[in-house]
PyMOL Python script that loads the backbone (N, CA, C, O; Angstrom):
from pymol import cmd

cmd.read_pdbstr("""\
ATOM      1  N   UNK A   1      11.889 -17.789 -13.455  1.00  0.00           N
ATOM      2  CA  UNK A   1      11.133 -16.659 -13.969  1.00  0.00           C
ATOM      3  C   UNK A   1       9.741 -17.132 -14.357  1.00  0.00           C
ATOM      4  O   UNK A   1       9.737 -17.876 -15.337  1.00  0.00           O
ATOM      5  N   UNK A   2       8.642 -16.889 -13.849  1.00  0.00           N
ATOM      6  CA  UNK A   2       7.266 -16.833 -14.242  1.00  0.00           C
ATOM      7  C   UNK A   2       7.249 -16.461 -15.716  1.00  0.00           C
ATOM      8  O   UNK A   2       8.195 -15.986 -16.343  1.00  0.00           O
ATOM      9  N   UNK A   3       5.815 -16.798 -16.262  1.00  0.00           N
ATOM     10  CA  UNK A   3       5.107 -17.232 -17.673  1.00  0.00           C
ATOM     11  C   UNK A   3       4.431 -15.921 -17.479  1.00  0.00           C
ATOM     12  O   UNK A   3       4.416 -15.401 -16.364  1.00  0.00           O
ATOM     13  N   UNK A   4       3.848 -15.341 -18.549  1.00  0.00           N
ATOM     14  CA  UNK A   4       2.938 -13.812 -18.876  1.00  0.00           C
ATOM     15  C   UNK A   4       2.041 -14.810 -18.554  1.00  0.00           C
ATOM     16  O   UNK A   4       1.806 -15.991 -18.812  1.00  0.00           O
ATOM     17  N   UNK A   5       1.508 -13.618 -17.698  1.00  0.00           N
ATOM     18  CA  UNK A   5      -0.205 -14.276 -17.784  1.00  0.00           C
ATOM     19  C   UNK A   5      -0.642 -15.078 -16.312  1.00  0.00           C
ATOM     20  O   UNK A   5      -1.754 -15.319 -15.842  1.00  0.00           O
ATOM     21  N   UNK A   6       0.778 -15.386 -15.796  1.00  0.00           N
ATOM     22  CA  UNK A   6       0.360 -16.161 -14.905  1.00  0.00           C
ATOM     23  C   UNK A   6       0.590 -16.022 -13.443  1.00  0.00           C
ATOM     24  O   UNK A   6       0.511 -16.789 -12.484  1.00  0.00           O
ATOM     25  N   UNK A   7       1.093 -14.009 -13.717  1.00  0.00           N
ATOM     26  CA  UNK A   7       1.439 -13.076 -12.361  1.00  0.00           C
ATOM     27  C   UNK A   7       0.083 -12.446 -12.141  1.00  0.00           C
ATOM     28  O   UNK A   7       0.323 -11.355 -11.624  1.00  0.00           O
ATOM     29  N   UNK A   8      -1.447 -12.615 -12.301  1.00  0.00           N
ATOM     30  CA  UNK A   8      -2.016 -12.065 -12.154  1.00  0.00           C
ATOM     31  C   UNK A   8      -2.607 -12.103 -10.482  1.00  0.00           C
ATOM     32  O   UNK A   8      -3.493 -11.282 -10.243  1.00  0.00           O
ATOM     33  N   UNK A   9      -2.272 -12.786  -9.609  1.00  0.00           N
ATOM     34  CA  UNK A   9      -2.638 -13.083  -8.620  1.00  0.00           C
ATOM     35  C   UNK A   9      -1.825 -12.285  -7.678  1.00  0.00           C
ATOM     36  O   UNK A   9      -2.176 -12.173  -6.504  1.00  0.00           O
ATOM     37  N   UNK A  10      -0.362 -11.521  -8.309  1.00  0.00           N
ATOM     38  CA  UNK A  10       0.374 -11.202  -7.520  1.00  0.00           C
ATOM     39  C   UNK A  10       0.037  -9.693  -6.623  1.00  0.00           C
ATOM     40  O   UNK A  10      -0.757  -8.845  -7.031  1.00  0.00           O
ATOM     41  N   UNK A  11       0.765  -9.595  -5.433  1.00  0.00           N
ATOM     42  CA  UNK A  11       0.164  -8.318  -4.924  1.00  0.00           C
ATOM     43  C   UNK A  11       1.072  -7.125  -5.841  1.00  0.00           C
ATOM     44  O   UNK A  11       2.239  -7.135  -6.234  1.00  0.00           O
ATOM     45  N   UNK A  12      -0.038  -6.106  -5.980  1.00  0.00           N
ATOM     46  CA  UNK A  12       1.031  -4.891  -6.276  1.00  0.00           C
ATOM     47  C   UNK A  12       2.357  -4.635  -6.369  1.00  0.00           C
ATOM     48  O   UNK A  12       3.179  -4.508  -7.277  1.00  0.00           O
ATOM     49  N   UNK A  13       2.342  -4.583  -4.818  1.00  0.00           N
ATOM     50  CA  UNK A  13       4.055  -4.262  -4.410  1.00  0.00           C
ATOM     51  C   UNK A  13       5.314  -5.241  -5.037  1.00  0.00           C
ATOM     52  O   UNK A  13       6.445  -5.087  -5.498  1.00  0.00           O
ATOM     53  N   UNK A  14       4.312  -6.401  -4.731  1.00  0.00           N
ATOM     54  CA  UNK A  14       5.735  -7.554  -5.418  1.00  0.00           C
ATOM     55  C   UNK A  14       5.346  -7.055  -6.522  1.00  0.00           C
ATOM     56  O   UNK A  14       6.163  -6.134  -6.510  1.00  0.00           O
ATOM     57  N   UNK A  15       4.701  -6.870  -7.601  1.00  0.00           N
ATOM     58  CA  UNK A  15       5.132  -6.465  -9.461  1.00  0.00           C
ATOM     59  C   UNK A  15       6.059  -5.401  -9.563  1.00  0.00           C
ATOM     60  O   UNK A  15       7.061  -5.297 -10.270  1.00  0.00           O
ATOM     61  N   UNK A  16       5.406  -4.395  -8.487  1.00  0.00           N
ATOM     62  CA  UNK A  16       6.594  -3.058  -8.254  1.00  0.00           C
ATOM     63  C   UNK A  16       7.650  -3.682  -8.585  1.00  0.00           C
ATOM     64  O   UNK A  16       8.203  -3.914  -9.660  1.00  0.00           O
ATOM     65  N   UNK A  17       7.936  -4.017  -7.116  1.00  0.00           N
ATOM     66  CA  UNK A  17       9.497  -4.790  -6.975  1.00  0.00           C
ATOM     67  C   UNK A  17       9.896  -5.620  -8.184  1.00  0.00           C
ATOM     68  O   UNK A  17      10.486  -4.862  -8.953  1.00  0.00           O
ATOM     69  N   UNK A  18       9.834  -6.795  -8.663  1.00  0.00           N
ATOM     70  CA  UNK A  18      10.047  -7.215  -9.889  1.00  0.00           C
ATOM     71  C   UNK A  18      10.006  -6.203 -10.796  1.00  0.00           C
ATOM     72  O   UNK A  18      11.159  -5.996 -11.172  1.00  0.00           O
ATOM     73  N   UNK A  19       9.218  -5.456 -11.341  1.00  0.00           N
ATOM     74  CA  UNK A  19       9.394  -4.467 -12.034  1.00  0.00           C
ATOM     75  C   UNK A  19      10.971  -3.594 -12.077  1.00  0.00           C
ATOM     76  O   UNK A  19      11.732  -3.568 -13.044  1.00  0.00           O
ATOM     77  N   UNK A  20      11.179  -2.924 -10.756  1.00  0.00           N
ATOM     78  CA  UNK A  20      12.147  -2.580 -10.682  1.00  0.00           C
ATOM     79  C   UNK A  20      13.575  -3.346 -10.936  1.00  0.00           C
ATOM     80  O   UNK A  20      14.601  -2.951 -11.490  1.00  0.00           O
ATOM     81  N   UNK A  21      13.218  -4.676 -10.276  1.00  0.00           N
ATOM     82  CA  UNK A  21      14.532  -5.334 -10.795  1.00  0.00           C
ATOM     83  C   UNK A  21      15.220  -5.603 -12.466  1.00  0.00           C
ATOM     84  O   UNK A  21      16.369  -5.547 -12.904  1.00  0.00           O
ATOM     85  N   UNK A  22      13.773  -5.939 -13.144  1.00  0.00           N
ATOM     86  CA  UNK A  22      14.063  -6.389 -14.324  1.00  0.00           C
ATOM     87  C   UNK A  22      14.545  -4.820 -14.969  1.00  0.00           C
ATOM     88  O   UNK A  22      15.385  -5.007 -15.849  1.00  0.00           O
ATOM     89  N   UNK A  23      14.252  -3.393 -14.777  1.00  0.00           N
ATOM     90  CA  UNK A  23      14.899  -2.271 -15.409  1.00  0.00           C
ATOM     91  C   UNK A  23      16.406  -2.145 -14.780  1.00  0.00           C
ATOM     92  O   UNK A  23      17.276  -1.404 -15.239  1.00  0.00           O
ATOM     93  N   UNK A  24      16.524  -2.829 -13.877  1.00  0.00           N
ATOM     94  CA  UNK A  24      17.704  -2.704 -13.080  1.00  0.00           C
ATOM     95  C   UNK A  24      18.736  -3.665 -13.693  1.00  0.00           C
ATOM     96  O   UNK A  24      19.914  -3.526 -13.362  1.00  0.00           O
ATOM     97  N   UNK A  25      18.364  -4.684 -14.611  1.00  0.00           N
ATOM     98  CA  UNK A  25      19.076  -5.478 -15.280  1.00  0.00           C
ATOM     99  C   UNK A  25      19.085  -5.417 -16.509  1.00  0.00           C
ATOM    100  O   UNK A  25      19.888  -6.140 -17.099  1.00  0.00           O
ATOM    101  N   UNK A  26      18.089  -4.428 -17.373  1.00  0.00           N
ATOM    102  CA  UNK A  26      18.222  -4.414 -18.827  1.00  0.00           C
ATOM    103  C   UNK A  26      18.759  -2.979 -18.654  1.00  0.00           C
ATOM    104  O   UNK A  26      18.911  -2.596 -19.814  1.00  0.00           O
ATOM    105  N   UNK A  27      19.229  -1.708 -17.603  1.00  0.00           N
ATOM    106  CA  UNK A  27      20.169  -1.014 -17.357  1.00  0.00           C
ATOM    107  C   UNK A  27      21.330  -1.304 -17.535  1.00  0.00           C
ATOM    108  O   UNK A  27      21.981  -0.863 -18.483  1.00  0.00           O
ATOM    109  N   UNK A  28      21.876  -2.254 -16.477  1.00  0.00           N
ATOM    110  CA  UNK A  28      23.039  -2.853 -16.889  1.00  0.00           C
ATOM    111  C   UNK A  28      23.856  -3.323 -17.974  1.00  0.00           C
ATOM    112  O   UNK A  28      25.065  -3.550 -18.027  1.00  0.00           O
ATOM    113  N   UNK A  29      22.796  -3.436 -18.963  1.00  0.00           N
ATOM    114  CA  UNK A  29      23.502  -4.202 -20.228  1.00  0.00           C
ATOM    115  C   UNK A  29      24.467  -5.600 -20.114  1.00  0.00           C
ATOM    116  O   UNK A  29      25.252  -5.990 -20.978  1.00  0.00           O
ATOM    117  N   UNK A  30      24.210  -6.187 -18.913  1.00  0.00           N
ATOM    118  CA  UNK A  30      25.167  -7.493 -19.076  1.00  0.00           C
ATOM    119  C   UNK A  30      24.467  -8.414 -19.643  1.00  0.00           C
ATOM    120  O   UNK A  30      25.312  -9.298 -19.781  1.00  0.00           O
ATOM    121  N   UNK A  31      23.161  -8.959 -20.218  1.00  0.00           N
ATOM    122  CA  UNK A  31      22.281  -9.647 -20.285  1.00  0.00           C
ATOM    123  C   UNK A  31      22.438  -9.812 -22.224  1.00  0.00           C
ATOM    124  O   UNK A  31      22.531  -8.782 -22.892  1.00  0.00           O
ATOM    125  N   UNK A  32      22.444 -11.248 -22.925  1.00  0.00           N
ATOM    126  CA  UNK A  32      22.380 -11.192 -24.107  1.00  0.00           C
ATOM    127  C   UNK A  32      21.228 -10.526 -24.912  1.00  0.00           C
ATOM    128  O   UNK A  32      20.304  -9.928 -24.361  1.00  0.00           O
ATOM    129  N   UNK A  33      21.343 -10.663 -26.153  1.00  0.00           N
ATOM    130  CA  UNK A  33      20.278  -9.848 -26.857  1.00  0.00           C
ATOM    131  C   UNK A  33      18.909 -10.604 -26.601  1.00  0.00           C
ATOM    132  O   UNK A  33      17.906  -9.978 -26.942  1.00  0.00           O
ATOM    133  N   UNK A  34      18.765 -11.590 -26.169  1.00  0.00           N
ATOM    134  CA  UNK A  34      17.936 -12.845 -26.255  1.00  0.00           C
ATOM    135  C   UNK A  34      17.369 -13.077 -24.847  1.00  0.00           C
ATOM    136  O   UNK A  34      16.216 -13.475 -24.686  1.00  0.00           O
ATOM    137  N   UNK A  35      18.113 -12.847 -23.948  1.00  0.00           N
ATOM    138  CA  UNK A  35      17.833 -12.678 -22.756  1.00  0.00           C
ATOM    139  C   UNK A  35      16.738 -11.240 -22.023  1.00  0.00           C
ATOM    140  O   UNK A  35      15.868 -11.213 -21.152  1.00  0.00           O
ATOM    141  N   UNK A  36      17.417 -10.109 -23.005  1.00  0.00           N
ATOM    142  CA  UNK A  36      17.225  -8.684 -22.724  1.00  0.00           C
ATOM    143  C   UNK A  36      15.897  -8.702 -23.482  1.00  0.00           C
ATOM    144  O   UNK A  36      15.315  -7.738 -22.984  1.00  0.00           O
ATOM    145  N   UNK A  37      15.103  -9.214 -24.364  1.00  0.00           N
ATOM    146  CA  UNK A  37      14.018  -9.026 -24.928  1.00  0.00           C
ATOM    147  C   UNK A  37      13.661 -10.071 -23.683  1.00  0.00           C
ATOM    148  O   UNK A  37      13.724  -9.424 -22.637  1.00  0.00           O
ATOM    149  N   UNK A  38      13.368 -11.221 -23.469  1.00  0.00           N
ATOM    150  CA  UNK A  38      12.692 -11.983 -22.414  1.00  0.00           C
ATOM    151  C   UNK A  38      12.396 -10.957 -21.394  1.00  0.00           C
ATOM    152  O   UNK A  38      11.192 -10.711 -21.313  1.00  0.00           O
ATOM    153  N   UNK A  39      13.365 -10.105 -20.372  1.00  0.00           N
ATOM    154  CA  UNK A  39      13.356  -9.673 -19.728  1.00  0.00           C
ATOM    155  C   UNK A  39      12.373  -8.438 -19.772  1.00  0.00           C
ATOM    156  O   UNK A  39      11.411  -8.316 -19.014  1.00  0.00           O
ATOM    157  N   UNK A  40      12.746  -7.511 -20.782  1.00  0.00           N
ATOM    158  CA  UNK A  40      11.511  -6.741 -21.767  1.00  0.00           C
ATOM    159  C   UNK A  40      10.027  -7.347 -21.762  1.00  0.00           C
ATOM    160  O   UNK A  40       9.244  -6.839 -20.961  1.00  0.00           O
ATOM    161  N   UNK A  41       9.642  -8.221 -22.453  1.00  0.00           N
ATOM    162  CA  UNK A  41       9.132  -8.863 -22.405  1.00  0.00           C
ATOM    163  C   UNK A  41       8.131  -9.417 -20.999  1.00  0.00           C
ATOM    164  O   UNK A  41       6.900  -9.427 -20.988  1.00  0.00           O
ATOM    165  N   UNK A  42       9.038  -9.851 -19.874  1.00  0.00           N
ATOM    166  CA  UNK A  42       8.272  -9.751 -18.653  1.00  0.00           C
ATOM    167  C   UNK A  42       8.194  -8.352 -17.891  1.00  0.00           C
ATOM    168  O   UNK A  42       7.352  -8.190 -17.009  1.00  0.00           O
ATOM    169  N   UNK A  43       9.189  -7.230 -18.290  1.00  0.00           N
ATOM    170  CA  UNK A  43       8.885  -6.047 -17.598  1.00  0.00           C
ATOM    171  C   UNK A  43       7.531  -5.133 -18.322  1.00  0.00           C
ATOM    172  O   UNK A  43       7.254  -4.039 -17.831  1.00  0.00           O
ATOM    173  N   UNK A  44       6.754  -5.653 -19.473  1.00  0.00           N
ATOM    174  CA  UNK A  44       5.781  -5.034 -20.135  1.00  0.00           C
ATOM    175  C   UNK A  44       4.409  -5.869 -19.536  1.00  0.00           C
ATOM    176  O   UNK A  44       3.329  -5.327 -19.299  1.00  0.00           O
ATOM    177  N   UNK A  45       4.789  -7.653 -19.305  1.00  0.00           N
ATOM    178  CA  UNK A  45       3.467  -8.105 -18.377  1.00  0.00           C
ATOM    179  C   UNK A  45       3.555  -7.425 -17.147  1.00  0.00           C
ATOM    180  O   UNK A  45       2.526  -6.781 -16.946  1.00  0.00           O
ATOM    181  N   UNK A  46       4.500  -7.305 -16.123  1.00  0.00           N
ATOM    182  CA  UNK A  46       4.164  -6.427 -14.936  1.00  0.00           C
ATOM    183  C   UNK A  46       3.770  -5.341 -14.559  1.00  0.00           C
ATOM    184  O   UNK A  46       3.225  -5.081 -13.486  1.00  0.00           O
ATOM    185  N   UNK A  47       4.160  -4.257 -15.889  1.00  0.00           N
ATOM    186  CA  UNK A  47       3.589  -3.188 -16.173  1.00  0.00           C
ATOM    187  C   UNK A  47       2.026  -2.852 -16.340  1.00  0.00           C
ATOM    188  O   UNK A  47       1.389  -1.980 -15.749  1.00  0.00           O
ATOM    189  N   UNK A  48       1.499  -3.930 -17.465  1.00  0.00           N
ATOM    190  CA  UNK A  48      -0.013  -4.277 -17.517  1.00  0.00           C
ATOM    191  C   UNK A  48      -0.622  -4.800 -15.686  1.00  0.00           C
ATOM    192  O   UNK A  48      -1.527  -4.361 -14.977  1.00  0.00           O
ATOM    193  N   UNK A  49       0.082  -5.559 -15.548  1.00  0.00           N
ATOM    194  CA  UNK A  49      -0.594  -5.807 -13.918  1.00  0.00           C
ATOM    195  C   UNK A  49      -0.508  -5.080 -13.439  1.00  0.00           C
ATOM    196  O   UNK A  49      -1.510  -5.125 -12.727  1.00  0.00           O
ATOM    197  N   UNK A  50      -0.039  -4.309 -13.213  1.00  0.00           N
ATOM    198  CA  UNK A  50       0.129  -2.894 -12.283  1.00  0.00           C
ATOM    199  C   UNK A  50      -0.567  -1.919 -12.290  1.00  0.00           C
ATOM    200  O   UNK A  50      -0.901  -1.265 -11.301  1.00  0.00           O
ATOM    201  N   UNK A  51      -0.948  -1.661 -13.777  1.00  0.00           N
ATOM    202  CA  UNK A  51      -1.792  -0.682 -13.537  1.00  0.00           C
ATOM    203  C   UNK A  51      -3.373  -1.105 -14.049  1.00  0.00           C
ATOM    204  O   UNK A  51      -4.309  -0.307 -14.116  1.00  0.00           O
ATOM    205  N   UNK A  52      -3.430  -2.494 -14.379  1.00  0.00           N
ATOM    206  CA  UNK A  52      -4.605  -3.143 -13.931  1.00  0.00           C
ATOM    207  C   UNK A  52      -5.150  -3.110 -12.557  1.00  0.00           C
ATOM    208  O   UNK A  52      -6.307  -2.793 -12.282  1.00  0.00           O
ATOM    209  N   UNK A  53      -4.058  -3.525 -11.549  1.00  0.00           N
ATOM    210  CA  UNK A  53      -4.344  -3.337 -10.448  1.00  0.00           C
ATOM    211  C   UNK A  53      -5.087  -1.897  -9.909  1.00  0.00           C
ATOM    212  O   UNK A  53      -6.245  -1.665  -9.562  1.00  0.00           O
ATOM    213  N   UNK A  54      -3.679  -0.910 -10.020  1.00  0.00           N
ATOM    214  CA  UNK A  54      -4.433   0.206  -9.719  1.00  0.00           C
ATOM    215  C   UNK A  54      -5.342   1.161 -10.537  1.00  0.00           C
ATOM    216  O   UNK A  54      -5.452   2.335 -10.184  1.00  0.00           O
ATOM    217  N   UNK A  55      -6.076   0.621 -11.755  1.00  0.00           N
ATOM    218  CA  UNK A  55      -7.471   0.966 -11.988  1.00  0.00           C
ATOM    219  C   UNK A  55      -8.359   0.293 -11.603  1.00  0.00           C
ATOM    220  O   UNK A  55      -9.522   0.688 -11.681  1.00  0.00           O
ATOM    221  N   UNK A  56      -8.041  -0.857 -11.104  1.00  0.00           N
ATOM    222  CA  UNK A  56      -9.216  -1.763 -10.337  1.00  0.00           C
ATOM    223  C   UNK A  56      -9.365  -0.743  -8.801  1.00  0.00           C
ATOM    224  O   UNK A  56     -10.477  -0.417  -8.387  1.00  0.00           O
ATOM    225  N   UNK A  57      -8.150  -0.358  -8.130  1.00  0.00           N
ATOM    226  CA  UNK A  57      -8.641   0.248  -6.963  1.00  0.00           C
ATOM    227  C   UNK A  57      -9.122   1.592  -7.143  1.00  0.00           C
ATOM    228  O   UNK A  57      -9.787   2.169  -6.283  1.00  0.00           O
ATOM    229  N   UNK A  58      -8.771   2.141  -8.335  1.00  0.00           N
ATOM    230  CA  UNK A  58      -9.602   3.854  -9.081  1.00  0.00           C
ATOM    231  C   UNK A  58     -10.797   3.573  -8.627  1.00  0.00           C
ATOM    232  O   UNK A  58     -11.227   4.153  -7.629  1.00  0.00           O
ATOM    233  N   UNK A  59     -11.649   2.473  -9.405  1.00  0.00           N
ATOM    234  CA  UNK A  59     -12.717   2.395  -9.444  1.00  0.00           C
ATOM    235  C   UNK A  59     -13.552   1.995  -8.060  1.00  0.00           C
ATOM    236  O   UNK A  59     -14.633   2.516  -7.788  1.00  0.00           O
ATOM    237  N   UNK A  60     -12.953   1.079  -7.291  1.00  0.00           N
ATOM    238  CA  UNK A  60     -13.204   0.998  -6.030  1.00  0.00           C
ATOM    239  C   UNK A  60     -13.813   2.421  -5.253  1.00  0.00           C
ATOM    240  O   UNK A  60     -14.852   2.605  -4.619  1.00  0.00           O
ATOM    241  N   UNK A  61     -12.973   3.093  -5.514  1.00  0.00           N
ATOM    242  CA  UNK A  61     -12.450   4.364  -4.250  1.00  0.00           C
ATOM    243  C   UNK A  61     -13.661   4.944  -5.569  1.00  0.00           C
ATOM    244  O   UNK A  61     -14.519   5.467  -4.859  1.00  0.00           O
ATOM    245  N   UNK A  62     -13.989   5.058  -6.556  1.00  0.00           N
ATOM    246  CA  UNK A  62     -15.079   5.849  -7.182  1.00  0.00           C
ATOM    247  C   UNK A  62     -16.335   5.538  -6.787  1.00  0.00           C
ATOM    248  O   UNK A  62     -17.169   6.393  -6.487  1.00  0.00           O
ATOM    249  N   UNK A  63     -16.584   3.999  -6.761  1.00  0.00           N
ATOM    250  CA  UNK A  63     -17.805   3.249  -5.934  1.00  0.00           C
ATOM    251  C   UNK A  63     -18.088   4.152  -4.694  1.00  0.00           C
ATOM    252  O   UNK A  63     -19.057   4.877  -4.468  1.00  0.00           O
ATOM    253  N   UNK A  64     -17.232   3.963  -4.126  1.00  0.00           N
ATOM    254  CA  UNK A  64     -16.964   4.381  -2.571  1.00  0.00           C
ATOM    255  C   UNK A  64     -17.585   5.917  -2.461  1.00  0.00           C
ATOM    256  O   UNK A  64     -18.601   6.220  -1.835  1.00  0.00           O
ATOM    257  N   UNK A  65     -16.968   6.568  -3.010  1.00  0.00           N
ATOM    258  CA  UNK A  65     -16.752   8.132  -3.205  1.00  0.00           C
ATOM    259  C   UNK A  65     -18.014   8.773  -3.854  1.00  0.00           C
ATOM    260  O   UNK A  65     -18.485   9.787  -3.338  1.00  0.00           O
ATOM    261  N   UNK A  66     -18.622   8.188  -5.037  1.00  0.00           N
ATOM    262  CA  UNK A  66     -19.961   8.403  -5.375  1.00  0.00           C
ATOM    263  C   UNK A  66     -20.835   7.891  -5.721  1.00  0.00           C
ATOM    264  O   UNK A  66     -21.353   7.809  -6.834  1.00  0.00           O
ATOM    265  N   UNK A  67     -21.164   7.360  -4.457  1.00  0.00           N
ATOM    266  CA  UNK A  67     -22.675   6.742  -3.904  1.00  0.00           C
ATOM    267  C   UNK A  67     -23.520   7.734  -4.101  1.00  0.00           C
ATOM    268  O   UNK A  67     -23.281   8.928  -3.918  1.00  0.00           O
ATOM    269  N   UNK A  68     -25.163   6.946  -4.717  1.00  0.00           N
ATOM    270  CA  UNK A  68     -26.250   8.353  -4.932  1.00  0.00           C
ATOM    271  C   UNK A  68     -26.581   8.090  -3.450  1.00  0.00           C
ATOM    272  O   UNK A  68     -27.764   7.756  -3.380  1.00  0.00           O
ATOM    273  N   UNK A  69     -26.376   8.097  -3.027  1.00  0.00           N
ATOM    274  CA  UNK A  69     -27.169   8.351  -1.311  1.00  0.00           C
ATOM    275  C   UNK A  69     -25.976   8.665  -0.448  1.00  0.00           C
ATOM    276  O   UNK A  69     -25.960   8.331   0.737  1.00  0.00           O
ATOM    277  N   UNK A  70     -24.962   9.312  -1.029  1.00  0.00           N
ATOM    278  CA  UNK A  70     -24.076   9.616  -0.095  1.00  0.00           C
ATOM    279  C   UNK A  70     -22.808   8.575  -0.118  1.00  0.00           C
ATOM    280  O   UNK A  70     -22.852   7.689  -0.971  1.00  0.00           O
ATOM    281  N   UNK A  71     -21.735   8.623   0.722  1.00  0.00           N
ATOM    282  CA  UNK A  71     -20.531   8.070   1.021  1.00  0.00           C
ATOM    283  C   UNK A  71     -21.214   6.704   1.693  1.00  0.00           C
ATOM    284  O   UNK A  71     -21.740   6.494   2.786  1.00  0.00           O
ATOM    285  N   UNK A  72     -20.958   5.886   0.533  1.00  0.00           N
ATOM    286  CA  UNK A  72     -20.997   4.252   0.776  1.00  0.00           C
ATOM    287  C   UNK A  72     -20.108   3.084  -0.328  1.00  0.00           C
ATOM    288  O   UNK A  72     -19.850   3.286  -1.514  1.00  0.00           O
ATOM    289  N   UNK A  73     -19.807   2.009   0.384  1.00  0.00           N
ATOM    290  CA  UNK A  73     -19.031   1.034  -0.501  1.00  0.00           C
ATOM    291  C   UNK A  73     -20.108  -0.121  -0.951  1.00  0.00           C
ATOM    292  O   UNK A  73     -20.991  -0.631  -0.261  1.00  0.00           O
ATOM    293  N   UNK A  74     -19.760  -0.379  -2.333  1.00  0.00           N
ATOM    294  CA  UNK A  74     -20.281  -1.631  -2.906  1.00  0.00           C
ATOM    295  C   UNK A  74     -18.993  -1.889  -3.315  1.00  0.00           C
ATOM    296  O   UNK A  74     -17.920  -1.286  -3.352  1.00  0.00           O
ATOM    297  N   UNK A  75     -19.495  -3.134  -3.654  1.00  0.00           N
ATOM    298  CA  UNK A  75     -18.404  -4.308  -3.842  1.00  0.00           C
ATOM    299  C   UNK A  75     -18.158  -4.278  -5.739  1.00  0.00           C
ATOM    300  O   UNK A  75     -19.308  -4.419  -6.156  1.00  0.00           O
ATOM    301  N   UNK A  76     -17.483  -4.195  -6.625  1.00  0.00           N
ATOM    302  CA  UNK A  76     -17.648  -4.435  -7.768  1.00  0.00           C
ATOM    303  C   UNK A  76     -16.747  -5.106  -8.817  1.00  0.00           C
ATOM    304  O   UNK A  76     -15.598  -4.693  -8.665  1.00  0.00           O
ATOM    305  N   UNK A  77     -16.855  -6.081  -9.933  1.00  0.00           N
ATOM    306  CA  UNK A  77     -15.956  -6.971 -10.323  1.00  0.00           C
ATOM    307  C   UNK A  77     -15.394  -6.407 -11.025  1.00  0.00           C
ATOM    308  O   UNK A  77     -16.063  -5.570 -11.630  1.00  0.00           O
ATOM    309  N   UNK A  78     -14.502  -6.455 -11.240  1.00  0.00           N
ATOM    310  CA  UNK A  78     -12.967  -6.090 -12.276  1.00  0.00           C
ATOM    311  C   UNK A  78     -13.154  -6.200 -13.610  1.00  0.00           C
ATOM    312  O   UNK A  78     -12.576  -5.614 -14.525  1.00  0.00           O
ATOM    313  N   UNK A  79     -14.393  -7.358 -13.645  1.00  0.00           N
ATOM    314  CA  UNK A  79     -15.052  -7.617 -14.913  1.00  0.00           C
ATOM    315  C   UNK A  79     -15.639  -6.345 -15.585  1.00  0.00           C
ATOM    316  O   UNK A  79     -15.744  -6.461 -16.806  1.00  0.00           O
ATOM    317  N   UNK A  80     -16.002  -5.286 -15.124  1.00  0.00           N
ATOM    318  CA  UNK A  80     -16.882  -4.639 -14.961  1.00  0.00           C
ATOM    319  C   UNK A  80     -16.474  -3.556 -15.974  1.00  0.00           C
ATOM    320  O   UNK A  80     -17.193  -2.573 -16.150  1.00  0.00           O
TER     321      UNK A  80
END
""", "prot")
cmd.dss("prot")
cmd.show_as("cartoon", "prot")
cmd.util.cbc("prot")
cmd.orient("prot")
């Protein structure tokens, strides 16, 4: 199991997926009390990546979408 902090490189879809698994196992209830917060725990960092991700592409597609000279892309940092 990966460290918070250190899924930031991952694509979307794989956090999806992980995402889904880890609700798919604190569903279950087979997991100790100790285990089930860890798991918690990494299903709240994937959550933050996720939709880090997709406000990073909001803003993209806003770049994109309103250009003062019309429909054009710039490039812009996440920093931003």
């Amino acid at each position: 199991m990966e460290k918070k902090g250190k899924n930031t490189d991952m694509p979307y879809e794989q956090a999806m997926t992980e995402l889904e698994a880890v609700v798919n196992l604190l569903e279950n209830g087979d997991l100790t009390l100790e285990e089930s917060i860890k798991m918690f725990e990494k299903g709240i960092s994937l959550v933050k990546l996720c939709n880090k991700k997709l406000d990073d592409i909001e803003k993209r597609i806003t770049i994109i979408l309103e250009g003062k000279d019309g429909i054009k892309e710039e490039d812009f940092s996440a920093e931003d």
